[in-house]
Every structure is written in structure tokens, then in C-alpha cells.
RONU-567073 format. One line per 3 residues: their letters; for each residue x negated, y, z of C-alpha. Coordinates in pm, 1 decimal, decimal comma, padded with zeros to 6 digits, always signed. Each point is the difference from the previous one (the first is absolute). Example, Ala and Ser with C-alpha at 12.3 -4.5 7.8 and 13.67 -1.06 7.14 Angstrom:
BEGIN
as> -01230,0:-00450,0:+00780,0  -00137,0:+00344,0:-00066,0 .
! end
This chain:
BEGIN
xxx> -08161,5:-07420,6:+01163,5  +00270,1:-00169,5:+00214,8  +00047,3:-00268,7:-00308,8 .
xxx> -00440,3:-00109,3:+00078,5  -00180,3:-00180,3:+00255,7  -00160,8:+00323,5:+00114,1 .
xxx> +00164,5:+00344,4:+00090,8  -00160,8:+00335,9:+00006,9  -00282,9:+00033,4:+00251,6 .
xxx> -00072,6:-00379,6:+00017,3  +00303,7:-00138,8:+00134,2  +00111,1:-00356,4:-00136,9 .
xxx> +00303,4:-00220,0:+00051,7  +00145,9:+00184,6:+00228,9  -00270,1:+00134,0:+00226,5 .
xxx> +00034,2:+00367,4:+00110,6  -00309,9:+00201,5:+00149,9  -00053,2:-00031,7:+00379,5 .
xxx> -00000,3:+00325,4:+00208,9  -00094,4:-00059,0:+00360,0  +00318,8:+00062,7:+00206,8 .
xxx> -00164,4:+00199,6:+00292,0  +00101,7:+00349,2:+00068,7  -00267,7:+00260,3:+00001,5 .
xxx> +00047,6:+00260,0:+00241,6  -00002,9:+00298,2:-00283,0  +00236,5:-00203,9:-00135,4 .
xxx> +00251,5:+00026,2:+00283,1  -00110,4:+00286,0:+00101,8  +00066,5:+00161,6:-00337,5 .
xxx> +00349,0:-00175,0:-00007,6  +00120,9:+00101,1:+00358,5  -00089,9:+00374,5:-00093,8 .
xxx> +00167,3:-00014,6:-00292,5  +00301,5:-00107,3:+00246,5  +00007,2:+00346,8:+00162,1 .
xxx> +00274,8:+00235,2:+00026,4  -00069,8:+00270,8:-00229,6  +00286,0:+00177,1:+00108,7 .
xxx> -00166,6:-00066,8:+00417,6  -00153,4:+00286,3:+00086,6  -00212,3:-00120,4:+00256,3 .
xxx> -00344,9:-00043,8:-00020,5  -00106,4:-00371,2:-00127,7  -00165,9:-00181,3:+00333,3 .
xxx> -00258,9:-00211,5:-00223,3  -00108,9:-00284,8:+00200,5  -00117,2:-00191,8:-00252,9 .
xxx> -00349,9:+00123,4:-00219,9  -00363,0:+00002,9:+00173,2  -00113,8:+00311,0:-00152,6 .
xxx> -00153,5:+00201,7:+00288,4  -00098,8:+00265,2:-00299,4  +00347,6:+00119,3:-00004,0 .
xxx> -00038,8:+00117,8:+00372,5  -00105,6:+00381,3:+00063,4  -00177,4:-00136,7:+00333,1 .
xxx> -00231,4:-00236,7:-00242,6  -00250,1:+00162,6:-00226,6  -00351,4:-00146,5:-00181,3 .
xxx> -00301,7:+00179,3:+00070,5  -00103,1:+00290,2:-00194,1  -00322,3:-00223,5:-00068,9 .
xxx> +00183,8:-00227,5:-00196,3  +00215,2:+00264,4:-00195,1  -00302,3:+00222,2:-00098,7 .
xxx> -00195,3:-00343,5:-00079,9  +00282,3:-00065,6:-00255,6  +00036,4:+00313,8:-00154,1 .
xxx> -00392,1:+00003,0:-00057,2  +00005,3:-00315,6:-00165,5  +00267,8:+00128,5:-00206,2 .
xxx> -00122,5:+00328,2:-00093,6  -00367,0:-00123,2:-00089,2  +00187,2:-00195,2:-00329,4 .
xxx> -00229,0:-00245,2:+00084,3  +00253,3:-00297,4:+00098,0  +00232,9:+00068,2:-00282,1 .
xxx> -00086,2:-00360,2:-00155,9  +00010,0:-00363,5:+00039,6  -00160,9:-00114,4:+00310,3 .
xxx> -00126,2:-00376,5:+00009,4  +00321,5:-00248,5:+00092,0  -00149,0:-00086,9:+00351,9 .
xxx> -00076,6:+00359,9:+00106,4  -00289,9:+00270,2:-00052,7  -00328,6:-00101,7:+00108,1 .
xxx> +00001,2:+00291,8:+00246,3  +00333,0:-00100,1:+00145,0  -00008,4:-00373,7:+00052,1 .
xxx> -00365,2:+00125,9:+00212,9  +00178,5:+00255,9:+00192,1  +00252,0:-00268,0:+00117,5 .
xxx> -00246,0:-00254,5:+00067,7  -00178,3:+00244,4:+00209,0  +00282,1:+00081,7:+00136,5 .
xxx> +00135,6:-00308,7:+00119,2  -00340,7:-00159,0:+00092,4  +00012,2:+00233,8:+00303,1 .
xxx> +00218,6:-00226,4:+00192,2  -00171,1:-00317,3:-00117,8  -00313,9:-00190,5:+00096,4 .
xxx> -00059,7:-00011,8:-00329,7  -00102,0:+00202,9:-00296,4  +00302,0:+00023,1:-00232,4 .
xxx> -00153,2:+00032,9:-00415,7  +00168,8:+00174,3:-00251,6  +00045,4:-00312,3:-00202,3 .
xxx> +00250,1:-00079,3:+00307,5  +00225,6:+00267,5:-00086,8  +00223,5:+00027,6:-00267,6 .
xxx> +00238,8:+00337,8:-00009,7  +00383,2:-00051,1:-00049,0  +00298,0:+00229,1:-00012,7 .
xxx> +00125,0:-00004,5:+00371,0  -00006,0:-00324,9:+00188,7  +00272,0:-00136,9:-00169,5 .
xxx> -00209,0:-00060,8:-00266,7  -00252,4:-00123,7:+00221,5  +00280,3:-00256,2:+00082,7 .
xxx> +00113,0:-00067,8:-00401,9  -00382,9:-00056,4:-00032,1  -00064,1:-00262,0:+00290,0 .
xxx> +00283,9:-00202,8:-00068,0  -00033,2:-00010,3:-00366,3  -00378,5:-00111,6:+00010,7 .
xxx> +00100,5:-00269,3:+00237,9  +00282,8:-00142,9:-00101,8  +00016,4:-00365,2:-00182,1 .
xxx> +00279,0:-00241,6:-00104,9  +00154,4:-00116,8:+00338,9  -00154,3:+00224,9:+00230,6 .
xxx> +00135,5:+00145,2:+00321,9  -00096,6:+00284,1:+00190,2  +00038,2:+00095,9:+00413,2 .
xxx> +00209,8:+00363,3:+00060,2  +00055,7:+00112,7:+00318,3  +00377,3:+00027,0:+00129,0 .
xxx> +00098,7:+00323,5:+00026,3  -00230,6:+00139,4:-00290,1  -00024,5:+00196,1:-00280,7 .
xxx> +00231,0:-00114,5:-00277,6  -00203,0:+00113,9:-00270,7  -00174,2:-00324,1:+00047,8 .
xxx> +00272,6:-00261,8:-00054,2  +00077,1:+00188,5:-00317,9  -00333,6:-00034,9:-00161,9 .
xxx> -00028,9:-00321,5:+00118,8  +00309,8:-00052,6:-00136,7  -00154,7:+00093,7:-00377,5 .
xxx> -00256,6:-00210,2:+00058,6  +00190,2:-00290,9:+00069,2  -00130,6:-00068,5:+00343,7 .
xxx> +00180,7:-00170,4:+00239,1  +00046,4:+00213,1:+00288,0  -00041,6:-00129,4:+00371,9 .
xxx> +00049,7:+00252,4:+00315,0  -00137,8:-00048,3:+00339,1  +00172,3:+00157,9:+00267,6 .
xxx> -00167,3:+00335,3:+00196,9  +00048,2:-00064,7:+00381,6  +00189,5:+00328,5:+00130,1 .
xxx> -00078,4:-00166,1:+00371,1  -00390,1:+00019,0:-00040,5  -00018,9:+00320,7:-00210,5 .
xxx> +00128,0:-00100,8:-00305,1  -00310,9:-00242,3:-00031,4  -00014,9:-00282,9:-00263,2 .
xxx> +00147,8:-00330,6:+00088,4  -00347,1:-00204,9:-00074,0  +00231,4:-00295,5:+00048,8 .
xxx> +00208,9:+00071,1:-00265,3  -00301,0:+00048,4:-00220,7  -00115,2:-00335,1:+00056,1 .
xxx> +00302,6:-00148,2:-00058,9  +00084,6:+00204,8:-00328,2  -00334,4:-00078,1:-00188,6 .
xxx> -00067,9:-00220,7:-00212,3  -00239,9:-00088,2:-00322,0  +00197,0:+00237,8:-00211,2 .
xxx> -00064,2:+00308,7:+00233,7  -00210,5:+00277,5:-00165,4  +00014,6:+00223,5:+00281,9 .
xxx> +00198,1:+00187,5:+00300,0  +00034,7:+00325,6:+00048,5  -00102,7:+00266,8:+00288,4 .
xxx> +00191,9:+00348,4:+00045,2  -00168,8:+00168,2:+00257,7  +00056,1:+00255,6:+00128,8 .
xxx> +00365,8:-00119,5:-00041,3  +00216,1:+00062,0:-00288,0  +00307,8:+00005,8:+00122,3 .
xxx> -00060,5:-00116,3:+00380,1  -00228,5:+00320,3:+00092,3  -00233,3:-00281,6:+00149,6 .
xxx> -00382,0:-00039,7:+00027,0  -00221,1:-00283,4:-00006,1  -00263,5:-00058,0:+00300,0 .
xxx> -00334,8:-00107,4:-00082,8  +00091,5:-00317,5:+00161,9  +00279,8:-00065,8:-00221,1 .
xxx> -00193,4:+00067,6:-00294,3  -00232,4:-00259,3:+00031,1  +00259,3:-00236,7:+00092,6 .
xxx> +00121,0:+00037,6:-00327,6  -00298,7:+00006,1:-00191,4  -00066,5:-00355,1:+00205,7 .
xxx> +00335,3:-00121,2:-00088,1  -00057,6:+00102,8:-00371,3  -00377,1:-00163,2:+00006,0 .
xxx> +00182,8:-00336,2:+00128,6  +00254,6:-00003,4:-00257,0  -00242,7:+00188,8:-00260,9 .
xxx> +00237,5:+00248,8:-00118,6  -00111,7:+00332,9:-00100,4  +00153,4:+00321,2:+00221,8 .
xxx> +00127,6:+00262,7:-00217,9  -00015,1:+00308,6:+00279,4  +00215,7:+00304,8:-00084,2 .
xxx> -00156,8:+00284,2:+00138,4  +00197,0:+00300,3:-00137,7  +00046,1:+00127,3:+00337,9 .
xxx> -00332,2:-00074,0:+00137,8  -00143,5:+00212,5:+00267,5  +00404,6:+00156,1:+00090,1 .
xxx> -00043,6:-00157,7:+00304,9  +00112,2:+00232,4:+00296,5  +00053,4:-00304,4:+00281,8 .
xxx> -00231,4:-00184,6:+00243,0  -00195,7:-00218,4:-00296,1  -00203,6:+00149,4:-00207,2 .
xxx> +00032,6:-00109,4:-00388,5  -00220,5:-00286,7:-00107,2  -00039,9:-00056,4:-00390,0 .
xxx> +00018,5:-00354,6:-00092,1  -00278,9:-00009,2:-00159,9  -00231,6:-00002,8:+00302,4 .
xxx> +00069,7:-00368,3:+00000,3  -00102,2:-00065,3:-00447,7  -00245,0:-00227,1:+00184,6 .
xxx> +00257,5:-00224,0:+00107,9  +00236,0:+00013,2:-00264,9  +00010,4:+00203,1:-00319,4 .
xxx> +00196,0:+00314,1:+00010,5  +00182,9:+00223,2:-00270,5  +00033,2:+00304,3:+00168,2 .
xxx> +00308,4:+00216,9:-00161,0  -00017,7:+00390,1:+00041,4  +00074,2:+00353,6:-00102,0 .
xxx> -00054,0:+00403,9:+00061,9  +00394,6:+00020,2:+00084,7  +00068,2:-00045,4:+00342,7 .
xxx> -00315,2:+00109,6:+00160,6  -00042,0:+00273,5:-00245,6  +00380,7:+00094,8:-00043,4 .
xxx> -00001,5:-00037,3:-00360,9  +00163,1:-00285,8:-00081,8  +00101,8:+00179,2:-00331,3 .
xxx> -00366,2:-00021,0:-00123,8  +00021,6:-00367,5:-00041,8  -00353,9:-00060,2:+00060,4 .
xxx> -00039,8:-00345,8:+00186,1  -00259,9:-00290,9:+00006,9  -00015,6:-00374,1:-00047,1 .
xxx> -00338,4:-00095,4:+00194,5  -00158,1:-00352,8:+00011,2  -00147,7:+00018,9:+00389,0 .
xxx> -00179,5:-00348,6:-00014,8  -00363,2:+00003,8:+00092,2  -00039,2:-00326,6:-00050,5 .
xxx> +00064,8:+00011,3:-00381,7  +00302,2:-00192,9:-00083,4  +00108,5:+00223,3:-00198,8 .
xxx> -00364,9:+00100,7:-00196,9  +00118,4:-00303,9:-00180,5  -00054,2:+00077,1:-00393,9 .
xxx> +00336,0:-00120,7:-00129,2  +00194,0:+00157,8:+00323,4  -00181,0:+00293,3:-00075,3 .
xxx> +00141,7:-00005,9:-00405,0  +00322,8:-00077,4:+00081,6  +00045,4:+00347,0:+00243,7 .
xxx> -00146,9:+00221,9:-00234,8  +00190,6:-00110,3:-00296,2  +00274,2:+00038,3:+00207,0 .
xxx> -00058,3:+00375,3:+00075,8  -00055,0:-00003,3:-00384,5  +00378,6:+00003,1:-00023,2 .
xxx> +00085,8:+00217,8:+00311,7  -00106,9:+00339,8:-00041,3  -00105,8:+00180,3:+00283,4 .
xxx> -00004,2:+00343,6:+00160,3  -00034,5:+00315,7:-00179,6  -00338,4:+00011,0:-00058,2 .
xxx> -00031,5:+00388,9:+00164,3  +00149,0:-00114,8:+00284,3  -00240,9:-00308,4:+00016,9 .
xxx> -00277,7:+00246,9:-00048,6  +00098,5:+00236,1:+00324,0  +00000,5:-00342,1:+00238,6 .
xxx> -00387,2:+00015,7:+00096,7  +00033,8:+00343,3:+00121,9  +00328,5:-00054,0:+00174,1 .
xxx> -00133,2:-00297,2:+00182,2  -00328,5:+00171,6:+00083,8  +00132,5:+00326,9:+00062,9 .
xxx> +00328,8:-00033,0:+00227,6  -00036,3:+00076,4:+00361,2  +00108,2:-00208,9:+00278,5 .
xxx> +00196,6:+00278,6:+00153,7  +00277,9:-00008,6:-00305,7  +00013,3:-00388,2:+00086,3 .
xxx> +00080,8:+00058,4:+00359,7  +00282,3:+00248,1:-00094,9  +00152,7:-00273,8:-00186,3 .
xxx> -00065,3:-00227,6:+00268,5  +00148,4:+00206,7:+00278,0  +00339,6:+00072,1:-00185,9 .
xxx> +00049,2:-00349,8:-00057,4  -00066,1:-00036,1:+00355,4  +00215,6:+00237,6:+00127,8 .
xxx> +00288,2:-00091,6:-00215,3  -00014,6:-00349,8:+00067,0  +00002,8:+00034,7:+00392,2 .
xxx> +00337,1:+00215,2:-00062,1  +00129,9:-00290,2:-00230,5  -00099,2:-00289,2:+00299,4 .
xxx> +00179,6:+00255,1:+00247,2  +00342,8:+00038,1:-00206,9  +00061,4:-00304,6:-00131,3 .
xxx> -00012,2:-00122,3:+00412,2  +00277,7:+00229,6:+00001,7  +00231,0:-00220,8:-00230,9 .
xxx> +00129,0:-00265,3:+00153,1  +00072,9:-00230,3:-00296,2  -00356,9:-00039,3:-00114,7 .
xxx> -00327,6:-00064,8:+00120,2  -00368,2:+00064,4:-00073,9  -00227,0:-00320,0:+00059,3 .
xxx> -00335,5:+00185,6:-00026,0  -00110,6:+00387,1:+00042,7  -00116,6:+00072,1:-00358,5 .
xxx> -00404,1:+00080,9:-00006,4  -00079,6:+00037,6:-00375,2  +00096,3:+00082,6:-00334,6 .
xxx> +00348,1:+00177,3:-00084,5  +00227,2:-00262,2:+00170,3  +00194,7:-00148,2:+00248,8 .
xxx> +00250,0:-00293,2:+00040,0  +00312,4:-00073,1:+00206,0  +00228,6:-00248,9:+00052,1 .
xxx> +00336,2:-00051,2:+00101,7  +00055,4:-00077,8:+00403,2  +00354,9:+00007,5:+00025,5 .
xxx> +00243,9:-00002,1:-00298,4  +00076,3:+00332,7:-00227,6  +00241,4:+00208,1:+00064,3 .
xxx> +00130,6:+00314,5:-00114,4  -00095,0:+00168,6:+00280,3  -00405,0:-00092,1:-00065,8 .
xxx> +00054,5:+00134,3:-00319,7  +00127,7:+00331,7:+00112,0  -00323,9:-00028,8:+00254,1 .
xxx> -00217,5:-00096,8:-00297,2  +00100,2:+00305,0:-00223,8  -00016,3:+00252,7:+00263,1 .
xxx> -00360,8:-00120,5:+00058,1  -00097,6:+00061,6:-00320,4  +00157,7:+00340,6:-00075,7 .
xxx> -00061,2:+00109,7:+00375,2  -00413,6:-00050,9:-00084,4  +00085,9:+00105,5:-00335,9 .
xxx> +00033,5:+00341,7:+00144,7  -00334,6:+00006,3:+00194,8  -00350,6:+00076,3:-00157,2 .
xxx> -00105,4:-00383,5:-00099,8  -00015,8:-00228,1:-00189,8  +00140,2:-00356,4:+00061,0 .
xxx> -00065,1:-00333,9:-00205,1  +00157,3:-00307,7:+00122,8  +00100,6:-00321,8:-00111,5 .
xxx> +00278,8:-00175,9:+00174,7  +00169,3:-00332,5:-00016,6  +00327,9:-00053,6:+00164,2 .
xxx> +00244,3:-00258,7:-00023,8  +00318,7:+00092,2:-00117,2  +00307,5:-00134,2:+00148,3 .
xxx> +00267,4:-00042,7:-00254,9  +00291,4:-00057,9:+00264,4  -00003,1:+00334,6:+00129,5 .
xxx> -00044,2:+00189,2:-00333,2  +00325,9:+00061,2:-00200,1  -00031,8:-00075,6:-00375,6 .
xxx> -00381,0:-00102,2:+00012,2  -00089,8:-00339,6:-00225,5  -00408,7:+00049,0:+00100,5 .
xxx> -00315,9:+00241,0:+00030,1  +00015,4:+00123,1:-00340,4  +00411,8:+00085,0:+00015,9 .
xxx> -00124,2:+00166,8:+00338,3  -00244,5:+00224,5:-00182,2  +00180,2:+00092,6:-00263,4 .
xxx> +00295,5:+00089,6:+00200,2  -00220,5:+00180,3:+00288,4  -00153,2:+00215,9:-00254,0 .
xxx> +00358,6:+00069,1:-00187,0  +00119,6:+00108,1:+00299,3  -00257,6:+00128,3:+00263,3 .
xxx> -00257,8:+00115,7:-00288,0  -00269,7:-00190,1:+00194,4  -00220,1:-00255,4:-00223,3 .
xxx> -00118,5:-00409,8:+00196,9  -00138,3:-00207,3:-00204,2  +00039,4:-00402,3:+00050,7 .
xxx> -00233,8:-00171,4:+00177,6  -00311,9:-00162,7:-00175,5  +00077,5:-00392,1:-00006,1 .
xxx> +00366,0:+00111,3:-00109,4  -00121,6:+00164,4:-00341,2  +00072,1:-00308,0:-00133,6 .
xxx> +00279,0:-00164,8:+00141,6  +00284,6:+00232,6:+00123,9  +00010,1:-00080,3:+00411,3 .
xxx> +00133,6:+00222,1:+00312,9  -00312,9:+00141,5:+00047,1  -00088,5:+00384,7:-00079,3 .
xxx> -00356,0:+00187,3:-00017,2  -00033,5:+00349,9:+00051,9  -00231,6:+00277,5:-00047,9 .
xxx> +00016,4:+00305,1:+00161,3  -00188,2:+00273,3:-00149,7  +00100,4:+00367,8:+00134,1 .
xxx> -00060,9:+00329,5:-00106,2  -00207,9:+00266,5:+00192,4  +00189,2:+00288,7:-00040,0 .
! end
């Protein structure tokens, strides 16, 4: 209908559907793989997916397998279940998470969601109006700019201070804010910066955000990895301050991040968000989501009952292990430098302290396959500044990927704040095998 005033799919005079223009990281990451070698017969160096499943040295606990297979086998959960979760799950989680709150979590509170990233699709989607902005941290987790992106929100980043632990600028808060803000948002423990957040710090924030009354979205997928000096504090211990939505899932702490089983929880003792229409609006929301399988929903109360702290630990002292070898090699390469020890999550990131060379780059690979050869596992994140004057035939980060993993079979990924806008900047992810 080129000859009308409308086209197929809505568009008129002219108008084309909008698709936001950042670059996931499957995206990339699907793209640069496709860039390999097939006639390389090296083994691929992936640096680039979180997926500690894939990893023989990572395994869940036989609690949660047999939980799921019960569930499964009692063709009891073959059904619907309700769009916000089954009774018996939202009150597992609430449980749950009420253990490290001084407060009793209900299972109203909790809605279940298909990994966090629904948990993210959810809380941007409920709050998002005509004009709105929304506070992400800087580095972060891209998937955020994209569904804000969808939503139409205007976007506004606030640096992380690499000098003081990757803290948030409160500053830069203040100054960013206005009206229009629906909320910021909290990684902690860090996604990519391998950071965690003192008490202290915490309730600086949740101060700052009472002051400028803007709701904290706190992604807590990684919560409790913490392995360093402070312990992990969920944001929610300060919903009397300022309401919370606390963003979760089984898949990092559990090591099933295939399961997709993740929660969307309104931590506010105070009641902001008991209010009736607020209250509509998220649950015809999950009317369109569609959540977890409903057996795998129906094996969470005895996973979360059942596991023992010892499988936690395990988890806890790998991570540990491999991130003190991490600190100690990448001290060995001359070119780049680590602003903070990483003490939680999967992460860690570094920064350029003297311009890129060849010569880093040969250090850089033969860290990775070198550890690649001993029994761990290794997840870091890494953002170095690339210095186009000394690399032959390179027009930016993504040419550098593509080209690295042509010809050394080893996968980067570009840093966060570059998925957008193409910059000299490059993110990587180490993730090696234990063989």
C-alpha cells in the first residue's frame, strides 16, 4: 500500500518502525562466532558469554536436580500456573529473601519471571511514562539500555568510581535527576565491575534516592557471590527509606541460569507500592509475559529450603580462587591495569595504563590459554582502551573483534557504553574450560 497514507504494520507517510540501535551482547557475540575460522583448528578462546553452566568445575546441587525431576514426574505441574507465579513459589521466595531483611517479605510481594531479564522487561515497562528518564550505572549491563530503549525512556548514566571501589558517583545522581526520573538502578554485587556495595554505601544511596524520591531498582542476580572483605547487603534492608524493586533469579547462585526462573519483588514496607492501581497495572502486565515452566516453578520451595550451605561455599571458593589468579596475572601485563581486586559476582574490570600494543596482546592471549590449561574456571570482564596508532588496519573495537577472533580464534566483546555507538573501547569475558 505504498500508493495510501498508511503502510503495512502502521506506518504512514513515510514513517518506518523504530528498532533501538543498541547491540545486545548475544547479538555480537553470535556475530563474532560466526566470524571464526572453520578451517582454524584451534580451540575457540570464548571470552565473551556468562554461562558458568558450561564449566565442568560448576555444577547445581543434586537438591535442585532431584527437586525438578519430582515435580516433573508427579504430572502435577503439567498446566497453566497463575501469570505472577504459584502460590507455593512466590512464598518460598518471600521466605527466602525475608532472611536478610528486617522485614517480613509477603507473597503478594513477589511476582515469578523468566530469569531476571524479565524481571528487568517487567520493571521498566510498569514504570515507564511519556518523557520519562531513568538512572543506569556506567559500566552496566546493556540489557538495560535496550529495554529502555523499547520503552522509549530516555536513558541517563552515572559514572561508577573505579578509585573508591567502583562506588556510585552520588554527585552525578543529583545532578542527573530531575521530575521526569522514574528510577535508578543498583547492580550489586557488580555486573560487570566484580564490585560490592558496603552497608554504608547502601544507605547513601537509598538517602540520595529518598532526597530526590526516585525509586532504586536493585539487581541482585548475583547476590550472596560475594568472596571479598564485605559481605553482600540486599537493598532492600533500606524499603523503609526508599522503595525498592528487588530483581533476582536461581541462575547464578544456583548455576542454572538455563532454568530461567527469576523474580520481580516489591521490597517496600512502607506500602508505596500496595497502591490498588500500581498493584493492577503489574499484574496485567505479567498477564502478557508468561513465566517459568510451571514444574520448574513447583521444585523452587524445596530447592530454597533444601540446599545446603556447603554447595554455596564451593561456589564461593572457586570464584575466589580464580579471581585472586586473575588480580595476580593481569599485574603481569604491563599495558593494562586493574583498579579494584574483584570481591563478588562473576566479574572483573580493567583498564588501560599505558597504550596497546601488540606485545600486551600476545601477553593477554597467553594468559588466557595458559589458565585455560589449569583446572578452573575464569570469568572476567575487561575494558581496555584500544590504541588505533599502533594497530595496522584497525578502524575501532568492533573491527578489533572481529579480526582477533578471525585470526587468533579468541572471542572480546565491546565494552558496555560502546554497544551503541562504535568507540575504541573493547569488553571482554574470559570464561575457561576445566579440562
Amino acid at each position: 500500500m505504498e500508493n495510501g497514507t498508511k503502510k503495512w504494520g502502521g506506518g504512514a507517510n513515510g514513517q518506518e518502525i523504530e528498532t533501538p540501535t543498541n547491540i545486545t551482547i548475544k547479538g555480537i557475540f553470535g556475530l563474532l562466532m560466526a566470524n571464526i575460522d572453520a578451517n582454524d583448528k584451534r580451540r575457540v578462546i570464548s571470552l565473551g558469554m556468562g554461562d558458568p553452566s558450561a564449566y565442568s568445575c560448576f555444577h547445581t546441587t543434586p537438591v535442585a536436580e532431584n527437586a525438578v525431576v519430582d515435580t516433573l514426574r508427579s504430572q502435577k505441574f503439567n498446566g497453566y500456573s497463575p501469570t505472577v507465579g504459584l502460590p507455593q513459589t512466590r512464598t518460598a521466595i518471600a521466605e527466602y529473601l525475608s532472611l536478610n531483611l528486617p522485614y517480613k517479605l509477603s507473597p503478594d510481594d513477589i511476582y515469578v519471571t523468566a530469569g531476571c531479564t524479565q524481571a528487568i522487561d517487567v520493571a521498566l515497562s510498569i514504570l515507564a511514562r511519556p518523557g520519562a528518564n531513568v538512572l543506569l550505572p556506567r559500566p552496566g549491563f546493556p540489557i538495560y539500555e535496550l529495554c529502555a530503549g523499547f520503552r522509549h525512556l530516555e536513558v541517563r548514566h552515572f559514572d561508577l568510581l573505579p578509585e573508591k571501589g567502583w562506588e556510585v558517583d552520588l554527585n552525578a545522581i543529583e545532578a542527573l535527576a530531575d521530575h521526569n526520573t522514574i528510577a535508578m538502578v543498583i547492580i550489586n554485587p557488580g555486573n560487570p565491575c566484580g564490585n560490592v556495595y558496603s552497608y554504608q554505601h547502601l544507605k547513601k544511596i537509598a538517602e540520595t534516592a529518598k532526597k530526590l524520591k526516585l525509586l532504586v531498582i536493585a539487581d541482585e542476580v548475583y547476590g550472596h557471590l560475594a568472596f571479598g572483605c564485605t559481605p553482600f547487603v540486599p537493598m532492600g534492608v533500606f524499603g523503609s527509606t526508599v522503595p525498592v524493586l528487588t530483581l533476582g533469579s536461581l541462575s547464578k547462585r544456583w548455576i542454572v541460569p538455563g532454568w530461567r526462573l527469576g523474580w520481580f519483588v516489591t521490597s517496600d514496607p512502607t506500602g508505596i507500592f500496595k497502591n490498588p492501581k500500581l498493584v493492577e497495572r503489574i499484574k496485567k502486565y505479567f498477564d502478557i509475559c508468561g513465566g517459568p515452566a510451571t514444574f520448574i516453578q513447583a521444585a523452587v520451595p524445596h530447592i530454597l529450603k533444601q540446599t545446603e550451605e556447603v554447595f554455596f561455599m564451593e561456589t564461593i571458593n572457586i570464584l575466589k580462587q580464580t579471581s585472586d589468579i586473575c588480580w595476580d596475572r593481569i599485574k603481569e601485563i604491563p599495558c593494562i591495569t586493574c583498579p579494584h581486586k574483584p570481591e563478588g559476582s562473576m566479574a572483573v574490570m580493567v583498564r588501560k595504563l599505558q597504550n596497546l600494543h601488540s606485545l600486551c596482546i600476545e601477553q593477554l592471549i597467553f594468559m588466557v590459554d595458559s589458565l585455560a590449561c589449569s583446572s578452573i574456571y575464569l570469568y572476567l570482564a575487561m575494558q581496555v582502551k584500544l590504541n588505533l596508532s599502533l594497530l595496522k588496519d584497525i578502524s575501532d573495537d568492533i573491527d578489533f573483534g572481529f579480526k582477533l577472533a578471525k585470526e587468533e580464534s579468541v572471542i572480546i566483546l565491546p565494552g558496555e557504553e560502546e554497544m551503541a555507538i562504535k568507540t575504541t573501547k573493547f569488553k571482554v569475558k574470559f570464561q575457561l574450560l576445566h579440562i
